[in-house]
C-alpha positions as CSV (number, residue, x, y, z in Angstrom):
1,X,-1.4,72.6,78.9
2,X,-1.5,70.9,75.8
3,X,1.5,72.5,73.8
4,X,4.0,69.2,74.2
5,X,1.5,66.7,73.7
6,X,0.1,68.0,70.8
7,X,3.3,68.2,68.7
8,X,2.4,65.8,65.3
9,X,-0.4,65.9,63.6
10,X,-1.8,62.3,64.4
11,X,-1.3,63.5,68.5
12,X,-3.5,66.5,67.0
13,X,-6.3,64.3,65.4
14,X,-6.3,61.7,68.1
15,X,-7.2,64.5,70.4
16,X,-9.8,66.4,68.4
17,X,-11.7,63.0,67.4
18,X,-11.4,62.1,70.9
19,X,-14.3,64.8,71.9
20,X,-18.0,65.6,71.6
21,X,-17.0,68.1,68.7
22,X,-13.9,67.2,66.4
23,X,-11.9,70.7,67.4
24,X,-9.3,71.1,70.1
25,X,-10.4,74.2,72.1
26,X,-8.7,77.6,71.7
27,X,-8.3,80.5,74.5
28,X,-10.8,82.7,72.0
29,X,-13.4,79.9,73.0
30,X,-13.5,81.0,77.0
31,X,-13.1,84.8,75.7
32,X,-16.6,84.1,73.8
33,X,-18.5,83.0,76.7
34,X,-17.2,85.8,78.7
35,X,-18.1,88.0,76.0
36,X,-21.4,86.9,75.7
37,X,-22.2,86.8,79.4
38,X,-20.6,90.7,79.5
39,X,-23.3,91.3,76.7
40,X,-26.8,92.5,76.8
41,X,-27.9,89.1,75.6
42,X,-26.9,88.1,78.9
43,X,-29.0,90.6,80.9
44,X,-31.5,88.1,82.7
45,X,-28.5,85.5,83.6
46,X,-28.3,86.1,87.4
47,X,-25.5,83.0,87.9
48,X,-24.2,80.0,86.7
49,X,-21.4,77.0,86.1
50,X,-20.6,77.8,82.2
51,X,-18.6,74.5,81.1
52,X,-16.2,75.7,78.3
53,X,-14.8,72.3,77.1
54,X,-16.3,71.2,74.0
55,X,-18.4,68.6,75.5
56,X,-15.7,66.9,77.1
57,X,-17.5,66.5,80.3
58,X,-20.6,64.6,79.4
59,X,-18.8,62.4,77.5
């Protein structure tokens, strides 16, 4: 969704600088938390919203 807007650099730092953490999401980020939750760590998880957005929300 981001591909045209983030075409310079400055369009790139405005929008990392503009989150909770100073990084512009990647697919691999979602992949992890489905990882994760397809692991045994995750065996006692029964259900839940999992927000995959760098923080974005609660800012």
């Amino acid at each position: 969704m981001l591909k045209d807007v983030l075409q310079t650099t400055e369009s790139k730092e405005a929008a990392a600088s503009s989150g909770a953490l100073p990084y512009i999401g990647q697919p691999i980020d979602v992949a992890y938390c489905v990882l994760f939750l397809a692991s045994d760590e995750a065996r006692f998880i029964t259900g839940g919203e999992y927000l995959v957005d760098g923080g974005a929300l609660t800012m």
